[in-house]
TIZA-347653 format. One line per 2 residues: number of its first residue (from 1); their letters; for each residue x negated, y, z of N, C-alpha, C. Coordinates in Angstrom, 2 decimals, decimal comma. Example, Ala and Ser with C-alpha at 12.3 -4.5 7.8 and 13.67 -1.06 7.14 Angstrom:
1	as	-13,19/-5,69/7,80/-12,30/-4,50/7,80/-13,20/-3,30/7,80  -12,85/-2,25/7,08/-13,67/-1,06/7,14/-12,90/0,03/7,87
//
This chain:
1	xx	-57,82/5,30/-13,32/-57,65/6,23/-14,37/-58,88/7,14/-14,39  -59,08/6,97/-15,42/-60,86/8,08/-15,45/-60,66/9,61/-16,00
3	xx	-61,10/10,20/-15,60/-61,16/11,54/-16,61/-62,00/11,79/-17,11  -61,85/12,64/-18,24/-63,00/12,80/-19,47/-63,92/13,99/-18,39
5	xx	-65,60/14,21/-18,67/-65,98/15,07/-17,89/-66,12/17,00/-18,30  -65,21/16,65/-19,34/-65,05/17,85/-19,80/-63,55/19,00/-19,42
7	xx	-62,70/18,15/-19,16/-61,69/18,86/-18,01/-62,20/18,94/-16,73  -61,73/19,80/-16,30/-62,46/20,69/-14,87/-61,55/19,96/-13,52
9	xx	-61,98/19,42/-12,42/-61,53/18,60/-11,69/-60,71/19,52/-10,54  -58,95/19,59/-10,41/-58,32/20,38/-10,34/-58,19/19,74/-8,37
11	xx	-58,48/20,21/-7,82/-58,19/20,29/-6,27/-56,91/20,51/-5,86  -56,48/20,23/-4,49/-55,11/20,46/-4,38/-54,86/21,28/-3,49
13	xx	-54,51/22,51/-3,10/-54,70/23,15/-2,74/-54,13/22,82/-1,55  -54,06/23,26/-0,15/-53,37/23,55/1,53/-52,33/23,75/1,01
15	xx	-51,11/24,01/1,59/-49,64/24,24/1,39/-49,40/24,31/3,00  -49,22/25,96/3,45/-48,37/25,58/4,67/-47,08/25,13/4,85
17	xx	-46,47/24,36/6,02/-45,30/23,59/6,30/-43,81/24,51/5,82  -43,13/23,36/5,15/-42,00/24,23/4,63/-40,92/25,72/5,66
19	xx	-40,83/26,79/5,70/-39,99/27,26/6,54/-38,66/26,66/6,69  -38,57/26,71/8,66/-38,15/25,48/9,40/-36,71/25,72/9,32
21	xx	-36,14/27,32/8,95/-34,83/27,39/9,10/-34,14/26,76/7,84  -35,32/26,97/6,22/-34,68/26,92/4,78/-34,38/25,29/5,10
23	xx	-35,21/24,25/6,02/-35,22/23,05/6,04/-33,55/23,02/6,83  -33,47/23,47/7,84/-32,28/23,05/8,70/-31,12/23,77/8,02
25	xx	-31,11/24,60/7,05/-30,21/25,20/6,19/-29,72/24,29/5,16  -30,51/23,47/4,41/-30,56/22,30/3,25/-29,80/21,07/4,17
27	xx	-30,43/20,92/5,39/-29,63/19,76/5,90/-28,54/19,68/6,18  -28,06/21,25/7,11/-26,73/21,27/7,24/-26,10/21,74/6,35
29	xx	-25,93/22,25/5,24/-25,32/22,14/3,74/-25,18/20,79/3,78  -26,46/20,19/3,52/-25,86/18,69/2,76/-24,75/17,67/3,43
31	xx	-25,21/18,05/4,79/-24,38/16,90/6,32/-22,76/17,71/5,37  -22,73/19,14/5,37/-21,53/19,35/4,95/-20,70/19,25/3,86
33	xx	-21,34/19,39/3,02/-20,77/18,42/1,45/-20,89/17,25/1,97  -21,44/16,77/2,00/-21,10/14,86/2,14/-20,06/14,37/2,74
35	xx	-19,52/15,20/4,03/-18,40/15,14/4,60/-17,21/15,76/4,07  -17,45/16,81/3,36/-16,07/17,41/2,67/-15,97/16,41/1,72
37	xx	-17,08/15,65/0,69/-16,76/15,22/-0,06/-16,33/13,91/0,29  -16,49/12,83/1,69/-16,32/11,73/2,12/-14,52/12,42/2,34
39	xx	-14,06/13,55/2,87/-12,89/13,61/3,20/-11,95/13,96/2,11  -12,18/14,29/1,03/-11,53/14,70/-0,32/-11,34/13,17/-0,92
41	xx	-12,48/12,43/-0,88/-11,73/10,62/-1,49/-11,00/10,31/-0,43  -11,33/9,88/1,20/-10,47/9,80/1,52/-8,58/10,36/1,24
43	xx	-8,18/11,71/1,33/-7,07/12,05/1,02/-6,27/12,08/-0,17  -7,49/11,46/-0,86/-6,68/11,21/-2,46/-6,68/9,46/-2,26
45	xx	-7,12/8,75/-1,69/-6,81/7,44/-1,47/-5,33/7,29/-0,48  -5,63/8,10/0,42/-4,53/7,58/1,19/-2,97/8,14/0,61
47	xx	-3,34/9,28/-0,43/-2,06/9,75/-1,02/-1,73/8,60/-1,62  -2,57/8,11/-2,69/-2,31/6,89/-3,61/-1,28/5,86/-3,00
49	xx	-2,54/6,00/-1,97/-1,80/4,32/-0,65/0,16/4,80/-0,50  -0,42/6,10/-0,23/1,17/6,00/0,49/2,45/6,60/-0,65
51	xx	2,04/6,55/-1,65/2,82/6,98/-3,08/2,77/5,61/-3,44  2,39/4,86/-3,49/2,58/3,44/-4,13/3,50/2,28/-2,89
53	xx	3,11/2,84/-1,79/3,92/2,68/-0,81/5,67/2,91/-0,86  5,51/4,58/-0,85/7,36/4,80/-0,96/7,99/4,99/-2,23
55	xx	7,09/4,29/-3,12/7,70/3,74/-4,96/8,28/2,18/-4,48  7,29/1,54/-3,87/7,87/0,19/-3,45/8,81/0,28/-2,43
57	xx	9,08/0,62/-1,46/10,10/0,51/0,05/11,05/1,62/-1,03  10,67/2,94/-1,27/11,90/3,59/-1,27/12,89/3,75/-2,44
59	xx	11,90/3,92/-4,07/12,85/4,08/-4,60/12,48/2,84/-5,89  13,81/1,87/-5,03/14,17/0,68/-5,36/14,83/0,83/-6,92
61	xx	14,74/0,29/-8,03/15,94/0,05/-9,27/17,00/0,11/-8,50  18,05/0,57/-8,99/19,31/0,24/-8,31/19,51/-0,65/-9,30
63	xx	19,47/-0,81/-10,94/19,93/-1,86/-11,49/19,38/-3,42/-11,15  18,41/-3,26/-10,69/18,08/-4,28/-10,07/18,49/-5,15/-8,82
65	xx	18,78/-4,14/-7,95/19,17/-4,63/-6,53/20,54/-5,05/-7,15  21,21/-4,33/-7,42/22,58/-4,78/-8,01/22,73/-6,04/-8,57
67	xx	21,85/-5,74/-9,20/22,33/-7,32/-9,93/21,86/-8,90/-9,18  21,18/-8,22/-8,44/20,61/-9,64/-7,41/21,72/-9,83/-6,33
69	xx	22,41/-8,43/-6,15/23,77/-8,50/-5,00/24,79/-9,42/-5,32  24,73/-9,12/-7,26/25,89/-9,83/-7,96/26,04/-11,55/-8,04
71	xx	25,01/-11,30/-8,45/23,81/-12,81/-8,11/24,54/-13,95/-6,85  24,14/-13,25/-5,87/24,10/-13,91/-4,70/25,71/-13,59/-4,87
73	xx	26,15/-12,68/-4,20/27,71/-12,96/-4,42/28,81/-13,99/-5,37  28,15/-13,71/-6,33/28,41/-15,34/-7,19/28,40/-16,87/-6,59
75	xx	27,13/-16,59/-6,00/27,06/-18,05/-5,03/27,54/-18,37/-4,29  27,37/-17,15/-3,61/29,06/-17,55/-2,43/30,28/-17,71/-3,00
77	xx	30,39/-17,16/-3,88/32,00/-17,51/-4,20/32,59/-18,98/-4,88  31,22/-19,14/-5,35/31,33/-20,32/-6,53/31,35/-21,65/-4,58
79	xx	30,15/-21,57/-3,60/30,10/-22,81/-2,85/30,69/-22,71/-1,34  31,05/-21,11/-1,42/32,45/-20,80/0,22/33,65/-21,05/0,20
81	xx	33,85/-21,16/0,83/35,70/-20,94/1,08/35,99/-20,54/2,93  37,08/-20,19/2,50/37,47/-19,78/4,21/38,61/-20,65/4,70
83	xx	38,07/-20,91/5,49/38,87/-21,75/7,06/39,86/-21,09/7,65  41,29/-20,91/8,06/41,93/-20,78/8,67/42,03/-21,69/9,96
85	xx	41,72/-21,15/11,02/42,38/-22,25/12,47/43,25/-21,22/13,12  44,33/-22,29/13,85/45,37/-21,71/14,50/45,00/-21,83/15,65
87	xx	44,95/-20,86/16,99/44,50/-21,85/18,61/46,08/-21,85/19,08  46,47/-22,91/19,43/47,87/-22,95/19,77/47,57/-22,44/21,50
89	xx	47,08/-22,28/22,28/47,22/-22,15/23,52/46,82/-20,57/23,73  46,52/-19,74/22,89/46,11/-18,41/22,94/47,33/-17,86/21,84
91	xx	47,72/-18,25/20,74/48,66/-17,80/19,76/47,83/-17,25/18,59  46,48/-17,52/18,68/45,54/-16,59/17,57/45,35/-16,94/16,56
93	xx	45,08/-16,33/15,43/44,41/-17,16/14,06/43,53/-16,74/13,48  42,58/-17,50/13,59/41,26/-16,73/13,03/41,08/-17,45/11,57
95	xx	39,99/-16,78/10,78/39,71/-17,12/9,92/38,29/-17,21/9,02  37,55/-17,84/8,95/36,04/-18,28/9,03/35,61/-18,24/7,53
97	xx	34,30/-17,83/7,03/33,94/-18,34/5,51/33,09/-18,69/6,14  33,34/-20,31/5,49/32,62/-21,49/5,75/31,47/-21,50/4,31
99	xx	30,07/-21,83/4,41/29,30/-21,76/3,61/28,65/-22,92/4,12  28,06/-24,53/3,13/27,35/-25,21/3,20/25,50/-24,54/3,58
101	xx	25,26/-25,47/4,12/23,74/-24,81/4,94/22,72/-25,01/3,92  22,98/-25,88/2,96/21,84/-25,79/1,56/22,07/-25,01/0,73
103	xx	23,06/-24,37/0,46/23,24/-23,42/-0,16/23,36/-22,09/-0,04  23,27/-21,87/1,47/22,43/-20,66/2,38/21,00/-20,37/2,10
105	xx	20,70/-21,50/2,47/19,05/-21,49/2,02/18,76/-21,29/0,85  19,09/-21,78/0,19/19,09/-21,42/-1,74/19,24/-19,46/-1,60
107	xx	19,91/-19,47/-1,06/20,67/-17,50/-1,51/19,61/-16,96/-0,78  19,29/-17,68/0,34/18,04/-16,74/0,96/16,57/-16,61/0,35
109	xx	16,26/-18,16/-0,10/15,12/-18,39/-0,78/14,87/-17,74/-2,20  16,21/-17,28/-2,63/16,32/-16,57/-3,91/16,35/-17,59/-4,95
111	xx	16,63/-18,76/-4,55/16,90/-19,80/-5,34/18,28/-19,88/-5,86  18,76/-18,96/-5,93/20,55/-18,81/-6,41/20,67/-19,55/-7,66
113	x	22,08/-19,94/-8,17/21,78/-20,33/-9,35/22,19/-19,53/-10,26
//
């Protein structure tokens, strides 16, 4: 880059070294915002995390759960029945709901019909 010789050729002058405290003043400001500000996303993330958290675990539809209770209860009723046995040597009578084992699996798998 050339200069014309009619502007006057501007020197740069000495500059003594910045004062050492304004330097360690700027740094530790900044070390400290960066960390307030690294800890302010953090606590709005982990609120998020844990608000989206006890929306899911805690507050469930009840119309929903219900009707999946109804659901499944249907199935049992429609493929159980209960067993009566007598033990003749004790005098007892118990009484069992007997449920086929594929159709356990179905109610568990959420495969109900």
């Amino acid at each position: 880059m050339s200069h014309s010789h009619e502007q006057p050729h501007l020197e740069i002058e000495d500059h003594e070294d910045p004062d050492g405290w304004a330097t360690w003043a700027i740094g530790i400001g900044g070390a400290f915002l960066m960390i307030t500000t690294v800890a302010i996303a953090c606590g709005i993330y982990y609120r998020a995390v844990t608000t989206e958290a006890f929306d899911k675990s805690v507050n469930i539809r009840y119309e929903q759960r219900d009707m999946v209770r109804d659901a499944q209860h249907a199935v049992l009723l429609e493929s159980a029945h209960w067993v009566i046995e007598h033990d003749e040597a004790s005098g007892e009578r118990t009484t069992r709901l007997v449920l086929p084992i594929h159709d356990a699996m179905d109610i568990i798998a959420g495969n109900a019909k």
